[in-house]
C-alpha positions as CSV (number, residue, x, y, z in Angstrom):
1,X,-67.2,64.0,-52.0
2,X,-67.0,66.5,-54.4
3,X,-69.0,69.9,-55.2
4,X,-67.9,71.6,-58.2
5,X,-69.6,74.7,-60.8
6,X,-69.8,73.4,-64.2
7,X,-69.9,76.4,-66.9
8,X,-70.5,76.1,-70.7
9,X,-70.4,78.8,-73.2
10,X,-73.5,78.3,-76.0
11,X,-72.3,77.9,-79.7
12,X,-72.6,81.2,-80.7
13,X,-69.8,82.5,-78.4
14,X,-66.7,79.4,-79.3
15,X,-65.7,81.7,-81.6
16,X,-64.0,83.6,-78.4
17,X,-63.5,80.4,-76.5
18,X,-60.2,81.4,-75.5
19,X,-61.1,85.2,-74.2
20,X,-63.5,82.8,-71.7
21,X,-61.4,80.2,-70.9
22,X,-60.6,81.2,-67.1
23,X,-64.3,81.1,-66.8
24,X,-65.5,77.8,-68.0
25,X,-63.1,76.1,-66.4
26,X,-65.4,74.2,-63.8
27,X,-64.8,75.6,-60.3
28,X,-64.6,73.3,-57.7
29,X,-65.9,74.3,-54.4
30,X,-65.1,71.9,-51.9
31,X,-63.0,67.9,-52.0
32,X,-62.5,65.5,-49.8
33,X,-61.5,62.0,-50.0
34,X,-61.2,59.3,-47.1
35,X,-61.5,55.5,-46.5
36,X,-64.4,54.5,-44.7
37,X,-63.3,50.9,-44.3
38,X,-59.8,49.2,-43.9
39,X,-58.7,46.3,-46.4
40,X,-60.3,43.4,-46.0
41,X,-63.1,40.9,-46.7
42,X,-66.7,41.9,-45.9
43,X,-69.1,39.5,-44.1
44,X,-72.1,37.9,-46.3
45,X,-75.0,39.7,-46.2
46,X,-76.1,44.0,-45.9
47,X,-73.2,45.6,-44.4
48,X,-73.7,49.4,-43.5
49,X,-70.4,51.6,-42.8
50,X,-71.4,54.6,-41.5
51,X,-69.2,58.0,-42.7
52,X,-69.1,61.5,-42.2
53,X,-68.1,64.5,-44.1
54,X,-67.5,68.7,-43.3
55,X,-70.0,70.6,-45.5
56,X,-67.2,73.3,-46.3
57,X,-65.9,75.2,-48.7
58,X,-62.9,75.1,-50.3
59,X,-60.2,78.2,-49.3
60,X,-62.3,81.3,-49.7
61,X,-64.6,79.5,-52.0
62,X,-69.0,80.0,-51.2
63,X,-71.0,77.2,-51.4
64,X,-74.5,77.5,-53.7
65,X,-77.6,75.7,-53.6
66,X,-78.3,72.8,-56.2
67,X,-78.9,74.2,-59.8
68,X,-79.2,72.3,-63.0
69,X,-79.0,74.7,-66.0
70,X,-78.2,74.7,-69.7
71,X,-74.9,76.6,-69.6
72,X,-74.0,76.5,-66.0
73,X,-74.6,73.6,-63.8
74,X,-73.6,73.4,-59.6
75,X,-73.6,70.1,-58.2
76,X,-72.5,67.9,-55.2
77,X,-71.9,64.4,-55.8
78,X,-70.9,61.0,-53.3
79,X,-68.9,58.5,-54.5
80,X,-67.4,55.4,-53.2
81,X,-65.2,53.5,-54.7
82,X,-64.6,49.5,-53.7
83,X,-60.9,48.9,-54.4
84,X,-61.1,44.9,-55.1
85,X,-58.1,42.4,-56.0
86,X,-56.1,41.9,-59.0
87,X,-58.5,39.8,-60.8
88,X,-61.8,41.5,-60.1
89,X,-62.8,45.0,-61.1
90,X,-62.9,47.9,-59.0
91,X,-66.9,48.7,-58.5
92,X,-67.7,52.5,-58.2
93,X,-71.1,54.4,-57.3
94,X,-71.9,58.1,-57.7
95,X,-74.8,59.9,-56.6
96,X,-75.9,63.4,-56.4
97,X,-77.1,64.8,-53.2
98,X,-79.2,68.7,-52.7
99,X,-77.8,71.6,-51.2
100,X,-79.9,74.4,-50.4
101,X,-79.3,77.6,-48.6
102,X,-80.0,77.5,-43.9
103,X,-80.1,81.3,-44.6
104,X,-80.5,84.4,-46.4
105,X,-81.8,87.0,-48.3
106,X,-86.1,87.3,-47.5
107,X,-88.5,88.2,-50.2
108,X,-90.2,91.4,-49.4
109,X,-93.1,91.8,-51.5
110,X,-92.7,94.1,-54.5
111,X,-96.1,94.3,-56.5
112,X,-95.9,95.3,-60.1
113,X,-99.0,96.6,-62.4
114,X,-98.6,96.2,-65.6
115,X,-100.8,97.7,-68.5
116,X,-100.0,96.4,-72.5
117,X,-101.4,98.0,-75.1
118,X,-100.1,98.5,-79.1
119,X,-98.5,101.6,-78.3
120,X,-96.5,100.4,-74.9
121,X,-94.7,97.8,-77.4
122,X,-91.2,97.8,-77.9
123,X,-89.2,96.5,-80.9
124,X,-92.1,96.4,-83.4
125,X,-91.7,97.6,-86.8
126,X,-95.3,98.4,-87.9
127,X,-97.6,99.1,-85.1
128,X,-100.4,99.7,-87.9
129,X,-100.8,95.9,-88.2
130,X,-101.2,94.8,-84.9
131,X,-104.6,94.7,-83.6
132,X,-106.1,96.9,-81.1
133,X,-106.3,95.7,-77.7
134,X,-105.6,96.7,-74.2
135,X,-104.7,94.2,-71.4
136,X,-103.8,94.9,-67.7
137,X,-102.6,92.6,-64.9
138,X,-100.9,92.4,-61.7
139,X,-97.8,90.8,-60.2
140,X,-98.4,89.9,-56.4
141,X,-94.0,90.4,-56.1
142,X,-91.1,90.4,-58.4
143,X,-89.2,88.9,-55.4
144,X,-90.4,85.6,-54.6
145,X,-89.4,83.0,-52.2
146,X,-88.8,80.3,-54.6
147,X,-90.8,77.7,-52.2
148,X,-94.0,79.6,-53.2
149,X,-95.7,79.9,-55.6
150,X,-95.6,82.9,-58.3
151,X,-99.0,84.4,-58.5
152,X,-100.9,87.4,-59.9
153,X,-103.8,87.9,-62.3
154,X,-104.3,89.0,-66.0
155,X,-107.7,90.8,-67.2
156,X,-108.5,91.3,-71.0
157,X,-110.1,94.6,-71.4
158,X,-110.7,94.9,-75.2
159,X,-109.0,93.2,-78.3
160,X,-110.3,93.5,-82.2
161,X,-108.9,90.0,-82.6
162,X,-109.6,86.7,-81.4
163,X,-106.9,85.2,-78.9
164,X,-105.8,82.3,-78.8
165,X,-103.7,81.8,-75.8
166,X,-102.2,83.0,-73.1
167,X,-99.2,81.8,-71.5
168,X,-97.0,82.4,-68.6
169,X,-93.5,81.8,-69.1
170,X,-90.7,80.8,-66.9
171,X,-86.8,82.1,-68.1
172,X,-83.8,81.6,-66.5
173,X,-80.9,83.9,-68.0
174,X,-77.4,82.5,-67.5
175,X,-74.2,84.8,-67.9
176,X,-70.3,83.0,-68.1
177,X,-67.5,85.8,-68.3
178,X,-64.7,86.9,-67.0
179,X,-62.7,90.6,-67.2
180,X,-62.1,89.9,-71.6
181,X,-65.9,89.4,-71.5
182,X,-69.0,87.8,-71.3
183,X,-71.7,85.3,-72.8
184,X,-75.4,85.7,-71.8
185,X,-78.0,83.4,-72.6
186,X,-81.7,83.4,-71.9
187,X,-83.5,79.9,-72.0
188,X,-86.8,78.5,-71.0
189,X,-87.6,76.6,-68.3
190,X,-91.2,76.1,-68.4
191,X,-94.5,77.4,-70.2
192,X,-97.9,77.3,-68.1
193,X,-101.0,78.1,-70.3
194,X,-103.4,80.2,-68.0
195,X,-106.1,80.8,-70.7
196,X,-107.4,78.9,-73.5
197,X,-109.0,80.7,-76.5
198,X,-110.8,84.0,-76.8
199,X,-110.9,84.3,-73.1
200,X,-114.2,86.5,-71.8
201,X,-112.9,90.1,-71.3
202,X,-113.0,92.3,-68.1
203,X,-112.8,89.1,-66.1
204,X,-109.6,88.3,-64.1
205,X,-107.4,85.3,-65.1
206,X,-105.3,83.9,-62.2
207,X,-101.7,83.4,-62.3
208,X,-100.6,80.4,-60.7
209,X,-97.1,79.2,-61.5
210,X,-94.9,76.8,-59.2
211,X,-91.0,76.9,-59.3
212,X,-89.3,73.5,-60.5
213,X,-86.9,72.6,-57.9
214,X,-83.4,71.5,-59.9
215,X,-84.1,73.8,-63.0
216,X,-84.5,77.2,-60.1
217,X,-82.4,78.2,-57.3
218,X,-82.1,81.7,-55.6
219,X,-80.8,84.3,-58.0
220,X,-76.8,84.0,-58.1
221,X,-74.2,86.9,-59.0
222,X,-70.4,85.9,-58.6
223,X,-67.6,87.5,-60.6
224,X,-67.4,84.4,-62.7
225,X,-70.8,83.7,-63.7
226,X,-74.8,84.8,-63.0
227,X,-78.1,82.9,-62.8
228,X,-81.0,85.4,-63.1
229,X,-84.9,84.7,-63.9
230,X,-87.3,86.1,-66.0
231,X,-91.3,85.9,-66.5
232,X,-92.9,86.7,-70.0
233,X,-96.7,87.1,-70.3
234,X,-97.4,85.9,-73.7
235,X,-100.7,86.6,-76.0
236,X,-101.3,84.6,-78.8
237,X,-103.7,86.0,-81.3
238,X,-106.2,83.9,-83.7
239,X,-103.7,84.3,-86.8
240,X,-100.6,83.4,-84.3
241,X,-99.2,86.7,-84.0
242,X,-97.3,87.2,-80.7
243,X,-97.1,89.7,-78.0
244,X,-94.6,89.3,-75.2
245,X,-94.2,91.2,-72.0
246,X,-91.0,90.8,-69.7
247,X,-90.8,90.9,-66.3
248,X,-87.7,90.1,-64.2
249,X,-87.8,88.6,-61.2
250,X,-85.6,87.6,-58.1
251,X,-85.7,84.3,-56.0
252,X,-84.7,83.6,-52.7
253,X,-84.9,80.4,-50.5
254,X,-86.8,82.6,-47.4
């Protein structure tokens, strides 16, 4: 049985591949080996061998839940290996089994309102092009227990131009360093349309948005590496200009 933290730095940070290289090497937090079966030849037929294993971590090592990301990846795999003589070869099975948390941190509800308009953007250039509008929402929490759902509601109030869409998007932002330095790296998990077209305005548009179970896991900071999330509401005009709000967020398993 092994458990083990796989980390991978993107392609735009090789070039300092070996400032990282403490912290990509995979961290293996917990390993055990033994024989569940003595040499010798199996009756014909289903035969079951029952086994047992200590769920714990290596040295000062921490177990984490389950997590399948782009640039850092935790998971616990079983597998047996059926030592066979000279002549035949050895057969081998792997397979992957979920950890999740007994315990922890609760969510405690933390509503945020939010209120977009041209002037409360950041990083545009030339204001004078976009067009006017004014759009408000709220966010039931920013702490969510990641077995419920992640819910609010949007309202249009006003907009000069047609939209298109709107979109609720799900980010997860993944950090690899060590003390020479870090690499962090924001990726998307999963995009939920929650209107279509030039939605009716001063009418509320639910926010409904389920967390994926592998791709999610309760917000992790270690001294080696991070997994954070993040929610952008995204508005889509008519000529396919883009507006983009960003919200972080924290999961827990309770």
């Amino acid at each position: 049985m092994d458990g083990s933290v796989s980390l991978q730095l993107s392609t735009k940070s090789t070039g300092v591949f070996e400032a990282f290289y403490n912290s990509v090497k995979p961290i293996q937090l917990l390993s055990y080996c033994l024989d569940v079966c003595k040499a010798g030849k199996l009756p014909p037929g289903k035969t079951e061998i029952p086994f047992e294993f200590p769920l714990r971590a290596k040295g000062s090592k921490t177990l984490y839940e389950t997590y399948h990301g782009v640039f850092v990846n935790v998971q616990y795999l079983l597998k047996c290996d059926l030592k066979r003589p000279i002549l035949n070869k050895d057969l081998q099975k792997v397979a992957e089994f979920i950890v999740e948390y007994a315990d922890g941190e609760k969510a405690v509800t933390k509503p945020v309102e939010f209120k977009i308009t041209p002037e409360s953007l950041q990083n545009v250039k030339e204001k004078s092009k976009i067009p006017r509008f004014a759009v408000h929402g709220k966010l039931d929490s920013t702490i969510c227990n990641i077995c419920k759902p992640f819910t609010g509601e949007i309202v249009v109030e006003r907009c000069e131009a047609p939209v298109k869409s709107i979109e609720l998007q799900l980010v997860r932002v993944e950090t690899c360093g060590c003390a020479e330095g870090y690499a962090r790296d924001a990726t998307e998990i999963q995009n939920i349309q929650i209107g279509e077209g030039d939605v009716v305005h001063e009418t509320s548009i639910p926010i409904y948005m389920v967390f994926p179970r592998l791709f999610t896991c309760p917000t992790l900071i270690t001294s080696n590496f991070k997994v954070e999330f993040e929610v952008n509401v995204v508005i889509i005009f008519d000529d396919d200009h883009l507006i983009n709000e960003n919200f972080p967020i924290r999961l827990t398993r309770f």
